[in-house]
N, CA, C and O atoms as CSV, one atom per row, in Angstrom:
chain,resi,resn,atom,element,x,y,z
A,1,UNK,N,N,17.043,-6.026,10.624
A,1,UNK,CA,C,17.259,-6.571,9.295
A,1,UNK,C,C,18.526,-5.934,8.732
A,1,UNK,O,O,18.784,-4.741,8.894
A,2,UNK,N,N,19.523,-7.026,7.874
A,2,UNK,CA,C,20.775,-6.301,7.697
A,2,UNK,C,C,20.206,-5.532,6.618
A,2,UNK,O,O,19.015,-5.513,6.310
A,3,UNK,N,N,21.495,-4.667,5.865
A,3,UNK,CA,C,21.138,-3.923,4.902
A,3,UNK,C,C,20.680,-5.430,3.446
A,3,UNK,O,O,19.785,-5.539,2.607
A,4,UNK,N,N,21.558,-6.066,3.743
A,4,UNK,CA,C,21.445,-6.869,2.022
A,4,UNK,C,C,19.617,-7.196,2.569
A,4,UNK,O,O,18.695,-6.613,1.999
A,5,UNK,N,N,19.448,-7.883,3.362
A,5,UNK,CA,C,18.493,-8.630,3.335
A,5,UNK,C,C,17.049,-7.391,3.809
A,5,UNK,O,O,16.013,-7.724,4.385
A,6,UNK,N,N,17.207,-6.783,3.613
A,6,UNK,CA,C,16.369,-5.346,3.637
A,6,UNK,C,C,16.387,-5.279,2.148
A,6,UNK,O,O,15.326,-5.490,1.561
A,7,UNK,N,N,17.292,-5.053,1.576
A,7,UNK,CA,C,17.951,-5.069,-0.068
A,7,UNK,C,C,16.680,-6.050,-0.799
A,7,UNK,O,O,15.794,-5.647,-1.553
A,8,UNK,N,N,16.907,-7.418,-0.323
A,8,UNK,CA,C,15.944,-8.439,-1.107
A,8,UNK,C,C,14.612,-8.370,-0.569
A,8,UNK,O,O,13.608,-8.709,-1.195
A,9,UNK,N,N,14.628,-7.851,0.795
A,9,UNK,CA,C,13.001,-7.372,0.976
A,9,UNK,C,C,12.211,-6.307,-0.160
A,9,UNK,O,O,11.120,-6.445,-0.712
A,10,UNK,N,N,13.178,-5.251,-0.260
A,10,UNK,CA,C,12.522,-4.400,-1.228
A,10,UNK,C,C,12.098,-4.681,-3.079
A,10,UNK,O,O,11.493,-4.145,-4.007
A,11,UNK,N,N,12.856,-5.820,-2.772
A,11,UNK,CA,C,12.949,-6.233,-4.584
A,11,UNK,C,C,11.612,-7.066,-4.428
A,11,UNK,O,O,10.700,-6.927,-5.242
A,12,UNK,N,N,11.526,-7.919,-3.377
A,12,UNK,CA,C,9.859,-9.020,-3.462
A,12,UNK,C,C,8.859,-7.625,-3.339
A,12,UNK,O,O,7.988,-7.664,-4.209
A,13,UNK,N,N,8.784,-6.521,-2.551
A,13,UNK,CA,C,7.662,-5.537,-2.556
A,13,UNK,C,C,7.621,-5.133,-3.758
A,13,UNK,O,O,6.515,-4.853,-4.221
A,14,UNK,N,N,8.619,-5.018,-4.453
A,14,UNK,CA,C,8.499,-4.371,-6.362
A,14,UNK,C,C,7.764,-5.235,-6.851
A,14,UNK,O,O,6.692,-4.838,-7.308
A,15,UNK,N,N,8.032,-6.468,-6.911
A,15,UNK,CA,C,7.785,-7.738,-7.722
A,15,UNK,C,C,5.832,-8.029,-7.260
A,15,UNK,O,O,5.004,-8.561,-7.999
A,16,UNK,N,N,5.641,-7.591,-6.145
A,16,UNK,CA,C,4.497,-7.677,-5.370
A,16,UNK,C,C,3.523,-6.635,-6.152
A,16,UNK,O,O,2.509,-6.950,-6.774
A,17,UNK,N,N,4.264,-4.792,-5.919
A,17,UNK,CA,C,3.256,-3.838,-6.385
A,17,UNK,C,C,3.387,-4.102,-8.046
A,17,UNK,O,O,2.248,-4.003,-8.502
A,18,UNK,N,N,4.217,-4.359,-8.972
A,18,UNK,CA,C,4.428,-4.438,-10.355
A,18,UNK,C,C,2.845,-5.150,-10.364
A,18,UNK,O,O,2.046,-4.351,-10.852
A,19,UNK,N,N,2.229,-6.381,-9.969
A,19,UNK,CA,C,1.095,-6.926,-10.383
A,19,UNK,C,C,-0.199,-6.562,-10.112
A,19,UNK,O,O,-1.258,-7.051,-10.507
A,20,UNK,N,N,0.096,-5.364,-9.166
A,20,UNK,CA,C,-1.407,-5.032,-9.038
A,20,UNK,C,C,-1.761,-4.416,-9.931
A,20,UNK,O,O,-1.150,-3.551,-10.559
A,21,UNK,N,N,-3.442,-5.065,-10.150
A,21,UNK,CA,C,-4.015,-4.907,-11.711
A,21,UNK,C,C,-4.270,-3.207,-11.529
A,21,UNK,O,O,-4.051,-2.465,-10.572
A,22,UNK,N,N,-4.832,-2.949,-12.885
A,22,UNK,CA,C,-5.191,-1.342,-12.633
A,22,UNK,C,C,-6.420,-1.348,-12.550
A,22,UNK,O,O,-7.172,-2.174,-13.067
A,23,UNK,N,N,-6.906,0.180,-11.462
A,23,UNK,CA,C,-7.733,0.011,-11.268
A,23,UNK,C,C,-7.945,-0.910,-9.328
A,23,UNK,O,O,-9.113,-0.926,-8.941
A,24,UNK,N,N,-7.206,-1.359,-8.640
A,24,UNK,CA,C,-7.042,-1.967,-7.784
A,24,UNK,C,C,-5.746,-1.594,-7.132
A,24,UNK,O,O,-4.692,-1.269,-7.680
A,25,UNK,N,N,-6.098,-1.729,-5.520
A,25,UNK,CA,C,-5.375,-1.224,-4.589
A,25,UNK,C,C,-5.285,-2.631,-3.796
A,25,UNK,O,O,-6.040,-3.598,-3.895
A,26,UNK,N,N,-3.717,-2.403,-2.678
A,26,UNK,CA,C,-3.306,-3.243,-2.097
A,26,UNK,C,C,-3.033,-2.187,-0.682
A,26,UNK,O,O,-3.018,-0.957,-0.641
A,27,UNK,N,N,-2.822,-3.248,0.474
A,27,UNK,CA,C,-1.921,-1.917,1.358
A,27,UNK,C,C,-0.558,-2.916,1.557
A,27,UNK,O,O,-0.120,-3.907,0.972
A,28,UNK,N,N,-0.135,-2.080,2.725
A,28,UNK,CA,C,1.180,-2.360,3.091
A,28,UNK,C,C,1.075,-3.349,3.743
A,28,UNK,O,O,1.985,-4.099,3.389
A,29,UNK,N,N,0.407,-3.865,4.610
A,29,UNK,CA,C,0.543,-5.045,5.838
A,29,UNK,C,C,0.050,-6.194,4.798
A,29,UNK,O,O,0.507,-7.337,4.787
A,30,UNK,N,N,-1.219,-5.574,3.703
A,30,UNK,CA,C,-1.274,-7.228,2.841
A,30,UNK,C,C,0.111,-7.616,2.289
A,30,UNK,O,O,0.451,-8.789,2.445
A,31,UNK,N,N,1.039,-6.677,1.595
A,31,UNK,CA,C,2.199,-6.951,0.731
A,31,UNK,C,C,2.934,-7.480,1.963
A,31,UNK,O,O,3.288,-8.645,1.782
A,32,UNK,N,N,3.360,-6.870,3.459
A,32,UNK,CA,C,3.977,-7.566,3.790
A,32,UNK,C,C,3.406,-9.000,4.068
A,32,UNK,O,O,4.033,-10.011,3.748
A,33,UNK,N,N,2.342,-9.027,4.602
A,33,UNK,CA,C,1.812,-10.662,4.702
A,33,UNK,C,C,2.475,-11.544,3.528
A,33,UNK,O,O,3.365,-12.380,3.692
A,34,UNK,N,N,1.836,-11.174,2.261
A,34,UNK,CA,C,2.229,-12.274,1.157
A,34,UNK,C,C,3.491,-12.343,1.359
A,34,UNK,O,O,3.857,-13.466,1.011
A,35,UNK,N,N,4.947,-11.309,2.004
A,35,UNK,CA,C,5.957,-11.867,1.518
A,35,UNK,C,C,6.370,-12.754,2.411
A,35,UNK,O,O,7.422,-13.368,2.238
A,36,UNK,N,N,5.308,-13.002,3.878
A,36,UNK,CA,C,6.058,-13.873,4.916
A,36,UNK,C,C,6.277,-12.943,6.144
A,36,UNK,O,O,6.755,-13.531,7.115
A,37,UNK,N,N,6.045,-11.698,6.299
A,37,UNK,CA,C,6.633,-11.050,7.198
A,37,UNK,C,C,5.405,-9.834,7.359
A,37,UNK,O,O,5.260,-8.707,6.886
A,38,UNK,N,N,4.505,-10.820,8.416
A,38,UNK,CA,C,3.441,-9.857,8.543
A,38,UNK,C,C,3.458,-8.908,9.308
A,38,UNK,O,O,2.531,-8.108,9.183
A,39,UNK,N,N,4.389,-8.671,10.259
A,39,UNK,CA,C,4.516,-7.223,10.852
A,39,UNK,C,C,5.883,-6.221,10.308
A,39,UNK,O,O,6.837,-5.835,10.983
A,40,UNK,N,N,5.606,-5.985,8.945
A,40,UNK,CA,C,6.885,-5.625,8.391
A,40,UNK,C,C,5.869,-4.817,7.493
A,40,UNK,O,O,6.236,-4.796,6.319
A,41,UNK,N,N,4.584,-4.087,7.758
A,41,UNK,CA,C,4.087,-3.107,6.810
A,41,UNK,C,C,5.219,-1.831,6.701
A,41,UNK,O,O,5.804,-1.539,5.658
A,42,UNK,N,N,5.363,-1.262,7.776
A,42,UNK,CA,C,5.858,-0.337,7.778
A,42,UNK,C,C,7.462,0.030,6.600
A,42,UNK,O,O,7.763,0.926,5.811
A,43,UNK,N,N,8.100,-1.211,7.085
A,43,UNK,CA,C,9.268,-1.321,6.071
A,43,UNK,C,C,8.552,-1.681,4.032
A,43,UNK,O,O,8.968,-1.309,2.935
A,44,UNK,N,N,7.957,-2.118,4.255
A,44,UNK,CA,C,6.783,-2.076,2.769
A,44,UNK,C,C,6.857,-0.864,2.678
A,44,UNK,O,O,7.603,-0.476,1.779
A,45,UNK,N,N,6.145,0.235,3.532
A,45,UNK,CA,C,6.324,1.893,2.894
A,45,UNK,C,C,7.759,2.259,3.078
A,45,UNK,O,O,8.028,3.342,2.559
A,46,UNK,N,N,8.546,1.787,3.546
A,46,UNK,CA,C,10.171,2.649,3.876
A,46,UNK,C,C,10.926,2.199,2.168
A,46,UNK,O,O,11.649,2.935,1.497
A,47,UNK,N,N,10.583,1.150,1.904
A,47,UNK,CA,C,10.659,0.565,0.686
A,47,UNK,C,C,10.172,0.943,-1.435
A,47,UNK,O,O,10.668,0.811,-2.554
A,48,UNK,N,N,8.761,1.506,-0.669
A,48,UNK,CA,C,8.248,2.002,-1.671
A,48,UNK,C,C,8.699,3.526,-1.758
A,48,UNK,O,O,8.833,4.059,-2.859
A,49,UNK,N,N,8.962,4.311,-0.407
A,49,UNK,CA,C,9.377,5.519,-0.652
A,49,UNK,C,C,10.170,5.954,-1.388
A,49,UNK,O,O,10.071,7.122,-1.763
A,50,UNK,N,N,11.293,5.060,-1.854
A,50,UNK,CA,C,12.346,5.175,-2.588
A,50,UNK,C,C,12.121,4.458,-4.196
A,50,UNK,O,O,13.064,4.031,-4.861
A,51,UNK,N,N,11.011,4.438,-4.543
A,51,UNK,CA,C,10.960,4.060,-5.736
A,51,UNK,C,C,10.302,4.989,-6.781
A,51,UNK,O,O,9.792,4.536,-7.806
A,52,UNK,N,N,10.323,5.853,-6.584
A,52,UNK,CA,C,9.392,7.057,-7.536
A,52,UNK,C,C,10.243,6.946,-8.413
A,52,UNK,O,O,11.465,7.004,-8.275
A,53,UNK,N,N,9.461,6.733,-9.639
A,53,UNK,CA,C,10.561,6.866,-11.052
A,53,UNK,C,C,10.727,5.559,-11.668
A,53,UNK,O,O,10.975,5.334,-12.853
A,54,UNK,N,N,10.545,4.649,-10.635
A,54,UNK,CA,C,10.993,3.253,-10.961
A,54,UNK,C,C,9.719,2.289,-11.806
A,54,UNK,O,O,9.505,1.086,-11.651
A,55,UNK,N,N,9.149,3.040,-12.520
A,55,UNK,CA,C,8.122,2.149,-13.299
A,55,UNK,C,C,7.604,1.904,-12.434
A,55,UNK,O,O,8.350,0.929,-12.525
A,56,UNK,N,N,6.782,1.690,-11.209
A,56,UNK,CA,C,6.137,0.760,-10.404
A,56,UNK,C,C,4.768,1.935,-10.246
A,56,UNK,O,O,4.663,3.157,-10.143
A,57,UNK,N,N,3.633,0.479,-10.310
A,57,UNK,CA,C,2.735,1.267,-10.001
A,57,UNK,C,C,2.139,1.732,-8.238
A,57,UNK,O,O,0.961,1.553,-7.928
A,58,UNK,N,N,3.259,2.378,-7.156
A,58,UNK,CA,C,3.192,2.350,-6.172
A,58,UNK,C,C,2.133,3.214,-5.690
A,58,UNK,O,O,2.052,3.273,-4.463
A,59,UNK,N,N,0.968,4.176,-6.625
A,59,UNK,CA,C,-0.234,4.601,-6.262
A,59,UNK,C,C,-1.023,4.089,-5.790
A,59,UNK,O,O,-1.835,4.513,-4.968
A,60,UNK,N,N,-0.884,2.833,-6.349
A,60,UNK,CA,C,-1.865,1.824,-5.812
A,60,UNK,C,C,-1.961,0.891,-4.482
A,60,UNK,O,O,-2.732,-0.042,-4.258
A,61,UNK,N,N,-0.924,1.446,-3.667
A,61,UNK,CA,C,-0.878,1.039,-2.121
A,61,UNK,C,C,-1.274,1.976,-1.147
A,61,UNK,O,O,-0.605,2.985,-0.922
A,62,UNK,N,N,-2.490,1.664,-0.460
A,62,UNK,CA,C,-2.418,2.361,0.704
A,62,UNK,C,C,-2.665,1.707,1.784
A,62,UNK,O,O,-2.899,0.513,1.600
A,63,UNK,N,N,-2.707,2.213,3.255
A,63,UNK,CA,C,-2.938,1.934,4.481
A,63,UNK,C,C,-3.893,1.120,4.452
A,63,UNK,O,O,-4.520,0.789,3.446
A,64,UNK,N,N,-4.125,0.610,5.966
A,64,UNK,CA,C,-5.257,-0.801,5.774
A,64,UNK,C,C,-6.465,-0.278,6.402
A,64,UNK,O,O,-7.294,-1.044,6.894
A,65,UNK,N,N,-6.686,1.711,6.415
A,65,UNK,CA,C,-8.132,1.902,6.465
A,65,UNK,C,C,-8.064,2.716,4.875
A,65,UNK,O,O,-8.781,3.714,4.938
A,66,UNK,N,N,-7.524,2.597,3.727
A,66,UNK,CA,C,-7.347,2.972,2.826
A,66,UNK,C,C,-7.201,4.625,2.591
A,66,UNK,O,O,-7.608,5.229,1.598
A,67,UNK,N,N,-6.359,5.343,4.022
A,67,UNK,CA,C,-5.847,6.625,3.292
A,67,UNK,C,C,-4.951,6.405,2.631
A,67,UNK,O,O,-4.281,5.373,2.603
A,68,UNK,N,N,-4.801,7.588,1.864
A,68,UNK,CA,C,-3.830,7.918,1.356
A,68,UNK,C,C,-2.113,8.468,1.317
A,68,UNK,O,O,-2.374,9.522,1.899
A,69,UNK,N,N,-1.180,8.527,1.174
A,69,UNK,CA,C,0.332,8.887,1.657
A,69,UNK,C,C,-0.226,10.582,1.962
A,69,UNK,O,O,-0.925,11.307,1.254
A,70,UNK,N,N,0.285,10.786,3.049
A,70,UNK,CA,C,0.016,12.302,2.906
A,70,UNK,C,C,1.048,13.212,2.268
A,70,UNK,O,O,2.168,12.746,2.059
A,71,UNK,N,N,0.705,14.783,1.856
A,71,UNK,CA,C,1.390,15.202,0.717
A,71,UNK,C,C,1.319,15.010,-0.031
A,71,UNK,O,O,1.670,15.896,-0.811
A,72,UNK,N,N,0.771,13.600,-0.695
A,72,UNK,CA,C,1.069,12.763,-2.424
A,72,UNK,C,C,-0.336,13.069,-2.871
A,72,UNK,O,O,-1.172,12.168,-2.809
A,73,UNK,N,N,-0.695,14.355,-3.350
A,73,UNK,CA,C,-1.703,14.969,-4.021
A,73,UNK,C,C,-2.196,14.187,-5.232
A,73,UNK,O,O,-3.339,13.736,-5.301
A,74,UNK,N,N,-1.394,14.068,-6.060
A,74,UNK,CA,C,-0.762,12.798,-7.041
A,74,UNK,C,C,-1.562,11.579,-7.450
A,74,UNK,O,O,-2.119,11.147,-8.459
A,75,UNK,N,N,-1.288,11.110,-5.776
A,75,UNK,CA,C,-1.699,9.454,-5.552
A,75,UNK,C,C,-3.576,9.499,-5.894
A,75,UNK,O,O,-4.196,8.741,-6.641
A,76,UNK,N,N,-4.072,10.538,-5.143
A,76,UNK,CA,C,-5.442,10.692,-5.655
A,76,UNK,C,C,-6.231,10.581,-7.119
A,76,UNK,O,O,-7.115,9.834,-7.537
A,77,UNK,N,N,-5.453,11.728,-7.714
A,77,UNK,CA,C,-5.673,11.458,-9.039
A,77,UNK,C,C,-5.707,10.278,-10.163
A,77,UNK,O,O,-6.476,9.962,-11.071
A,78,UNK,N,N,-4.411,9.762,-9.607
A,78,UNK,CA,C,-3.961,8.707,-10.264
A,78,UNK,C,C,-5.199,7.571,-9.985
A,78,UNK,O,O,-5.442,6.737,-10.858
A,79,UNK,N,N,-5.966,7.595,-8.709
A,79,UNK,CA,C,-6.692,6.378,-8.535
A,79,UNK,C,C,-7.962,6.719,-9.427
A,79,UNK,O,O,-8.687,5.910,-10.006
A,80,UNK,N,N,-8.087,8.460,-9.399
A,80,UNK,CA,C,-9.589,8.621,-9.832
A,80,UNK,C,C,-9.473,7.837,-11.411
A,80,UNK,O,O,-10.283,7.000,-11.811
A,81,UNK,N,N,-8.416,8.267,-12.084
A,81,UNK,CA,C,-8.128,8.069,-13.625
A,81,UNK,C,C,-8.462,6.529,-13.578
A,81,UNK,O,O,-9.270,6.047,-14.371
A,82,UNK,N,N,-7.878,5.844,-12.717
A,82,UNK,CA,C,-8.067,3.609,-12.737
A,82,UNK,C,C,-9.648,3.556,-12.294
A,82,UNK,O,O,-10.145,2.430,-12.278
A,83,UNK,N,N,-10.349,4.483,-11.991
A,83,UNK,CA,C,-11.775,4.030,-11.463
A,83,UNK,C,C,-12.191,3.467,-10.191
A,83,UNK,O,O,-13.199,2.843,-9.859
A,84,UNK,N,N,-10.719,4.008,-9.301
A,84,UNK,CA,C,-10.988,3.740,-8.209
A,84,UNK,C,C,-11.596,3.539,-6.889
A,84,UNK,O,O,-10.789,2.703,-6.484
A,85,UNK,N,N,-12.307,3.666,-6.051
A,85,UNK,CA,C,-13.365,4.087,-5.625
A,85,UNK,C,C,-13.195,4.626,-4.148
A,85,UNK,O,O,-12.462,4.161,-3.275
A,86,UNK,N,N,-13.833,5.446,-4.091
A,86,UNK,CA,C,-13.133,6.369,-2.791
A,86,UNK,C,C,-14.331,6.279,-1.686
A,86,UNK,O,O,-15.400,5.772,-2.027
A,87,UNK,N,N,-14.164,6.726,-0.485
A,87,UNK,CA,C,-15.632,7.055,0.656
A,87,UNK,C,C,-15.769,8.224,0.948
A,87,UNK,O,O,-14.848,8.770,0.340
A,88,UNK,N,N,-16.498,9.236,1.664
A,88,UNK,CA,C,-16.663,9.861,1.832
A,88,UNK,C,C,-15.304,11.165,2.715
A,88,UNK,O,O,-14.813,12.294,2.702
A,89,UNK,N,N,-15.332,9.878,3.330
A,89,UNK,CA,C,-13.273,10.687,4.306
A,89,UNK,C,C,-12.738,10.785,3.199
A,89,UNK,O,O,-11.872,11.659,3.225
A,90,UNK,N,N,-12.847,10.274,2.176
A,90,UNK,CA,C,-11.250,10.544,1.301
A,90,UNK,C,C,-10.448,9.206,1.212
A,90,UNK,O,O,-9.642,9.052,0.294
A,91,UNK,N,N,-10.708,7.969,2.407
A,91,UNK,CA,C,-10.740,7.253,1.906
A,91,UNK,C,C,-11.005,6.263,0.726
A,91,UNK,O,O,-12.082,6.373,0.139
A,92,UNK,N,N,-10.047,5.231,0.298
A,92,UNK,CA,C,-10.294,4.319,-1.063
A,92,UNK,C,C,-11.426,3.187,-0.266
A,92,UNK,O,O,-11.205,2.591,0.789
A,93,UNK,N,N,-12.256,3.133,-0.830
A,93,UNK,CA,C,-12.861,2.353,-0.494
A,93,UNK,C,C,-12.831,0.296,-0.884
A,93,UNK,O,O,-13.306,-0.295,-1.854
A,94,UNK,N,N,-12.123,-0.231,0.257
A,94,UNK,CA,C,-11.368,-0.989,0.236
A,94,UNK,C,C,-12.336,-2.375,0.019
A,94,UNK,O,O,-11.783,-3.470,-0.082
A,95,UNK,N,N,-13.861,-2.248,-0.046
A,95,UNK,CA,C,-14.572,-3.363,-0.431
A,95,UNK,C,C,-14.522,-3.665,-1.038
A,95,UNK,O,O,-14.242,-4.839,-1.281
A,96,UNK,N,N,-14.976,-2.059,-2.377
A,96,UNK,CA,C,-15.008,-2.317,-4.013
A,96,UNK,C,C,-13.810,-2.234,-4.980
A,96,UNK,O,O,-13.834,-2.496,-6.182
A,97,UNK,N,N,-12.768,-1.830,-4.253
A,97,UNK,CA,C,-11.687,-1.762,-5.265
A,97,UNK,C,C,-10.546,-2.216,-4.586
A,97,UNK,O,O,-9.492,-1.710,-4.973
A,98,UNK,N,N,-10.465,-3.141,-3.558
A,98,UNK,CA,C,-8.854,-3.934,-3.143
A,98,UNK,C,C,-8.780,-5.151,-4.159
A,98,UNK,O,O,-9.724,-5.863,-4.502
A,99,UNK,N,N,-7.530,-5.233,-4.544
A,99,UNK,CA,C,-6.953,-6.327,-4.927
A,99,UNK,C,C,-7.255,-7.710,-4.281
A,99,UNK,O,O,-6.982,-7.971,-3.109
A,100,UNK,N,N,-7.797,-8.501,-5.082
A,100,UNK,CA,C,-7.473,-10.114,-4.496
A,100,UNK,C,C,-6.477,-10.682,-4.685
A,100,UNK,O,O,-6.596,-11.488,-5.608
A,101,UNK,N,N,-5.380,-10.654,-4.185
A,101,UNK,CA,C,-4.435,-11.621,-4.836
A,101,UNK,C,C,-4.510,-12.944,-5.367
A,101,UNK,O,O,-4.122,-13.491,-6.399
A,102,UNK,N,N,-5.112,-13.276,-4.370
A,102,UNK,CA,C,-5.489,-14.538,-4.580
A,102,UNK,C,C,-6.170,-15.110,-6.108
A,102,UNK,O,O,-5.951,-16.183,-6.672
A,103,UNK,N,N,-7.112,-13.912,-6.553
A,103,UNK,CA,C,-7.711,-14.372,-8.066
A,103,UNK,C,C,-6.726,-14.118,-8.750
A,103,UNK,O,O,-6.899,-15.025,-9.564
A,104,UNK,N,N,-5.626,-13.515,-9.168
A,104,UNK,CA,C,-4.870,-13.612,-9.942
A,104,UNK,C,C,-4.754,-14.758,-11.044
A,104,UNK,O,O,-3.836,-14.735,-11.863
């Protein structure tokens, strides 16, 4: 992927995490799915890494067995405060609290 069009990849993942409601989690391979480019999770996190600061609520993405970013002590908290719901690993528990996009 060139740089520009890497460029407009990262602006649809903003536009993607900006709507997740609070309280609700998404991961990376769903965001890339919706944008068209379902094996492009990984660039979804290369994407979000660089947005701390940027208004976005990027706590609310994790992996598609719902850990967490490691290091991002942070990201935990932030879910307990939305009512998030976690499993026993430490996992988010992705039954009761993933995003539908679709109901939007």
């Amino acid at each position: 992927m060139d740089p520009k069009e890497r460029e407009l990849f990262s602006k649809e993942v903003y536009e993607v995490v900006a709507q997740i409601p609070y309280g609700r989690v998404i991961t990376y391979g769903e965001i890339a799915w919706l944008l068209g480019r379902p094996n492009y999770s990984r660039l979804v996190g290369a994407s979000l890494k660089g947005c701390a600061g940027a208004d976005l609520p990027c706590h609310r993405v994790v992996n598609a067995q719902g850990r967490l970013v490691p290091g991002w002590s942070e990201q935990k908290l932030l879910l307990e405060r939305e009512g998030v719901n976690f499993c026993g690993n430490g996992c988010v528990d992705l039954k009761t609290s993933r995003w539908r996009y679709e109901d939007k």
